[in-house]
PAGUDREN-209813 format. One record per atom (N, C-alpha, C): x, y, z; residue in one letter. Coordinates in steps of 0.05 Angstrom, whole numbers, always signed. Example, Ala and Ser with C-alpha at 12.3 -4.5 7.8 and 13.67 -1.06 7.14 Angstrom:
<rs>
       px       py       pz   resn
     +264     -114     +156      A
     +246      -90     +156      A
     +264      -66     +156      A
     +257      -45     +142      S
     +273      -21     +143      S
     +258       +1     +157      S
</rs>
This chain:
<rs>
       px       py       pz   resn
     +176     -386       +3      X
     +159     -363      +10      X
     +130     -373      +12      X
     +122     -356      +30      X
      +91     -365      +32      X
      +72     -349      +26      X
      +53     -360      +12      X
      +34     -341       -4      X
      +14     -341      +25      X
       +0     -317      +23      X
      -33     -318      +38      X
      -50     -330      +23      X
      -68     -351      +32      X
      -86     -355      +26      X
     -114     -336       +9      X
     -123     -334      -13      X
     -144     -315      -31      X
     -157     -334      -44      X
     -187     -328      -46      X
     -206     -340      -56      X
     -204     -352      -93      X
     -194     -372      -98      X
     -199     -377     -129      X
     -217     -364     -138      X
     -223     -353     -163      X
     -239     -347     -177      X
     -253     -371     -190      X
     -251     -398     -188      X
     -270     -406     -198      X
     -275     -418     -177      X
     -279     -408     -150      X
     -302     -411     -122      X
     -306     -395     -122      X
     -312     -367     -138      X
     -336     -345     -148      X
     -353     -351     -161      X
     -378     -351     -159      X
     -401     -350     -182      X
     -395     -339     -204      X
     -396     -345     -227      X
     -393     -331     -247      X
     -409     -302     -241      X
     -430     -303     -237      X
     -451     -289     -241      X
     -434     -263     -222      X
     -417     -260     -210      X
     -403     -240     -193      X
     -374     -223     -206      X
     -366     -256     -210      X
     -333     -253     -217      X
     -321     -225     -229      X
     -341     -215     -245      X
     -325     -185     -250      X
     -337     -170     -229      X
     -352     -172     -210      X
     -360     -147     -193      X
     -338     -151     -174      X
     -322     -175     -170      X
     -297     -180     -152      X
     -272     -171     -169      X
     -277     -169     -190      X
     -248     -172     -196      X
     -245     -132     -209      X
     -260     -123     -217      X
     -269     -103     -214      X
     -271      -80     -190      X
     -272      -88     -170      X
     -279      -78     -153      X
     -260      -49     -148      X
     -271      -22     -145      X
     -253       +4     -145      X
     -230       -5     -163      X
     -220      -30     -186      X
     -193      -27     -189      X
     -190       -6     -202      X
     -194      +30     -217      X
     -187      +46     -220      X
     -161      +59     -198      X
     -180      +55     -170      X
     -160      +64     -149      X
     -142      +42     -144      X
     -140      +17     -146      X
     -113       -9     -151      X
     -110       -3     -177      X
     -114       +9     -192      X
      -93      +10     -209      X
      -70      +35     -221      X
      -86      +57     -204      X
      -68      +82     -202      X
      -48      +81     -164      X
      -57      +55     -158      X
      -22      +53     -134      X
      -13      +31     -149      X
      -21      +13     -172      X
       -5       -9     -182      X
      +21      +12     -200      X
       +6      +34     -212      X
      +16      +49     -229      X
      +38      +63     -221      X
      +31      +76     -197      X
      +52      +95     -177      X
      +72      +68     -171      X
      +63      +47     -163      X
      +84      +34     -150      X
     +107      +26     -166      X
     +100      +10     -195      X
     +118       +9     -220      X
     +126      +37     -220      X
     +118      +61     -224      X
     +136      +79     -232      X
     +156     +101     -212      X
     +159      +88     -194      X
     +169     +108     -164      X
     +184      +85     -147      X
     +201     +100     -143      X
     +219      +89     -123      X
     +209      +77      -96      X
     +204     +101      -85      X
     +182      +99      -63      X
     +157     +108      -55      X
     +131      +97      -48      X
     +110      +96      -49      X
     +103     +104      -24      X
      +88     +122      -11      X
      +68     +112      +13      X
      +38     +118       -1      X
      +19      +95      +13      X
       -7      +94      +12      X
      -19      +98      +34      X
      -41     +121      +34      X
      -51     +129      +59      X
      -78     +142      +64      X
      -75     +156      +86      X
     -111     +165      +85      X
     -102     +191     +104      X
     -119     +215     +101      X
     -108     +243     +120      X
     -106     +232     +154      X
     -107     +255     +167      X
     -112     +248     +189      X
      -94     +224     +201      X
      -86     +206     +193      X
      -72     +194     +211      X
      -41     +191     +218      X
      -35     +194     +239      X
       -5     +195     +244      X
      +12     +174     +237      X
      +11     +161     +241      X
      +22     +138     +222      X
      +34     +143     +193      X
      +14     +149     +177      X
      +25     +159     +155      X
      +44     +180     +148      X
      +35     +203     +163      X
      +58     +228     +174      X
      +85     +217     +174      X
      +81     +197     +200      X
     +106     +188     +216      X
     +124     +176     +185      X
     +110     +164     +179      X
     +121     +141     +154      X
     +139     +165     +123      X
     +125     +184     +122      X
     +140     +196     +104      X
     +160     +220     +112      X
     +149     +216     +136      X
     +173     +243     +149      X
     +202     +220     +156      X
     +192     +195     +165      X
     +218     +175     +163      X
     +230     +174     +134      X
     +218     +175     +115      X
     +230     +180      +95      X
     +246     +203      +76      X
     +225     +216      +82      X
     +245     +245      +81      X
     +273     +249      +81      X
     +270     +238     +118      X
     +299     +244     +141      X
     +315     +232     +122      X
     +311     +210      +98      X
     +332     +199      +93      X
     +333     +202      +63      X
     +326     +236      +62      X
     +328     +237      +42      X
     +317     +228      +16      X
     +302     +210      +21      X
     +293     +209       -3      X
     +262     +222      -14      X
     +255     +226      -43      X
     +234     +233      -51      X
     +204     +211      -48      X
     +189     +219      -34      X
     +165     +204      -29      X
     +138     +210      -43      X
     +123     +190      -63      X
     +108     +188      -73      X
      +82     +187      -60      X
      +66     +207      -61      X
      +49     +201      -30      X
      +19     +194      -44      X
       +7     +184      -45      X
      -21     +175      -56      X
      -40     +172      -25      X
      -60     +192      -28      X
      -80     +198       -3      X
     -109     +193      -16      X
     -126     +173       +9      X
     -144     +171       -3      X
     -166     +170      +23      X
     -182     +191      +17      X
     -197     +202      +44      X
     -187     +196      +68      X
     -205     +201      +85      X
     -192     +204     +115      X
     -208     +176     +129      X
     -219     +181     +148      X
     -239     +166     +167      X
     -259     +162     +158      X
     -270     +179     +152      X
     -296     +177     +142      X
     -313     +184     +110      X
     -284     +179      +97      X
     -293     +184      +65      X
     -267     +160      +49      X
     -280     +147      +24      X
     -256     +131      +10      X
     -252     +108      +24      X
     -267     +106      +42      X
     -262      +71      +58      X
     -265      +53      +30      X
     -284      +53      +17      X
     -281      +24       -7      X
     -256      +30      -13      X
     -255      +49      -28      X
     -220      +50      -41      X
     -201      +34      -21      X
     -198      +48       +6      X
     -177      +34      +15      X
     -176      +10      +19      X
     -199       -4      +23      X
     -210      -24      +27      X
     -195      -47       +4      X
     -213      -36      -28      X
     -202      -49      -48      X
     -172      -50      -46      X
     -153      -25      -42      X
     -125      -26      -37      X
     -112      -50      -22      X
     -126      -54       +4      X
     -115      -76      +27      X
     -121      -99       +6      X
     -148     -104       -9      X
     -154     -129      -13      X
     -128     -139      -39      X
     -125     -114      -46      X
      -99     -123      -66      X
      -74     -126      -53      X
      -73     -114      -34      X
      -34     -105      -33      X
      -33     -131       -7      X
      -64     -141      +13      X
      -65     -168      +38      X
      -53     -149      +64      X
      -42     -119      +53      X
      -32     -116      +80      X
      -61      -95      +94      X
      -68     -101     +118      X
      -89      -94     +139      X
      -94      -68     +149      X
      -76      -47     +145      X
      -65      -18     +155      X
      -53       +0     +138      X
      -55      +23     +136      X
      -43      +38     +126      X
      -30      +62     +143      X
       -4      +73     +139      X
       +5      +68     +114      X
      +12      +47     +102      X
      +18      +46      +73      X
      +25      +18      +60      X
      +51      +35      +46      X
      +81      +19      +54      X
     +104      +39      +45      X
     +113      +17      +27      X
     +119      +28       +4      X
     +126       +8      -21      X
     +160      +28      -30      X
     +181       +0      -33      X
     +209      +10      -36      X
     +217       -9      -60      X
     +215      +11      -89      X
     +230       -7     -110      X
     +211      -29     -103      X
     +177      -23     -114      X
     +158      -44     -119      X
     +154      -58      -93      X
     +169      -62      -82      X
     +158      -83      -58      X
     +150      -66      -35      X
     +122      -91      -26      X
     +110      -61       +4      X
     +116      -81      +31      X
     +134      -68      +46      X
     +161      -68      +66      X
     +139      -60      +87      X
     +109      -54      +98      X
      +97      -50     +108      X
      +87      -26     +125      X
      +83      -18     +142      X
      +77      +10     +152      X
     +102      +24     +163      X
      +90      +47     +177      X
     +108      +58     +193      X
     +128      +44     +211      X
     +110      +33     +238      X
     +140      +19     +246      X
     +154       -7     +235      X
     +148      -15     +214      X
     +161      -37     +194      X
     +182      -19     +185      X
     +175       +8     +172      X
     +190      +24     +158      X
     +215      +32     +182      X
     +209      +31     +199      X
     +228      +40     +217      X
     +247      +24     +230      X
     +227       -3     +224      X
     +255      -23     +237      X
     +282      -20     +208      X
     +272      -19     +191      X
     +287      -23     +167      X
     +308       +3     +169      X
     +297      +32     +180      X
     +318      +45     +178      X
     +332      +33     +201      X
     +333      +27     +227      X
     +347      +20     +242      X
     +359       -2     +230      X
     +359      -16     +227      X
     +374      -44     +209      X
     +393      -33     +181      X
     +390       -9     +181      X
     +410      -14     +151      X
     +399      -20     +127      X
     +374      -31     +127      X
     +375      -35     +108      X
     +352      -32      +88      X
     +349      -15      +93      X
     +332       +5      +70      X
     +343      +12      +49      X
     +365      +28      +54      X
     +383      +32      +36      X
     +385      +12      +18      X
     +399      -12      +25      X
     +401      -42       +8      X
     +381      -40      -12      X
     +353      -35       -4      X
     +330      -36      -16      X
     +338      -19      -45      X
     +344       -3      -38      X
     +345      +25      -60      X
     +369      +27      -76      X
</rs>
């Protein structure tokens, strides 16, 4: 498996290191929270279809969806921001199944077509 590449913390200045490591984690740590405690997760922001799309795919299949919203366009950008910088993925929604995030909407969708979402669960 291949990790992404992320900045060591000791190629941080000390003088920073908690303003990085810190950073909004209130909001990383109430989707770290949701994510341990829920089956399935979406992370998202109003307004965008994507996200819609992503829990109404979930729904269809019945299952209960944990939905965590955090402003729209133009409000909560750090939050989501801090979110991406934790979770590496670039977009939201961010769809998490049994802890692991399986990626947005059409990620989520190849998976129902494949079967194997279910597997997941």
């Amino acid at each position: 498996m291949t990790n992404r590449p992320t900045l060591d913390a000791s190629n941080i200045h000390a003088d920073i290191r908690t303003k990085t490591a810190e950073y909004h984690s209130e909001t990383v740590n109430t989707v770290i929270q949701a994510v341990d405690n829920n089956p399935v997760v979406v992370v998202g922001m109003s307004i965008n279809p994507s996200v819609k799309k992503a829990r109404k795919l979930l729904e269809q299949q019945g299952l209960k969806v944990t939905y965590l919203e955090f402003g729209g366009y133009g409000s909560k950008w750090r939050q989501r921001l801090a979110i991406k910088m934790w979770s590496g993925w670039p977009t939201f929604p961010q769809v998490f199944v049994n802890g692991m995030l399986v990626g947005g909407a059409s990620d989520l969708q190849k998976l129902i077509k494949a079967n194997t979402l279910q597997d997941m669960l």
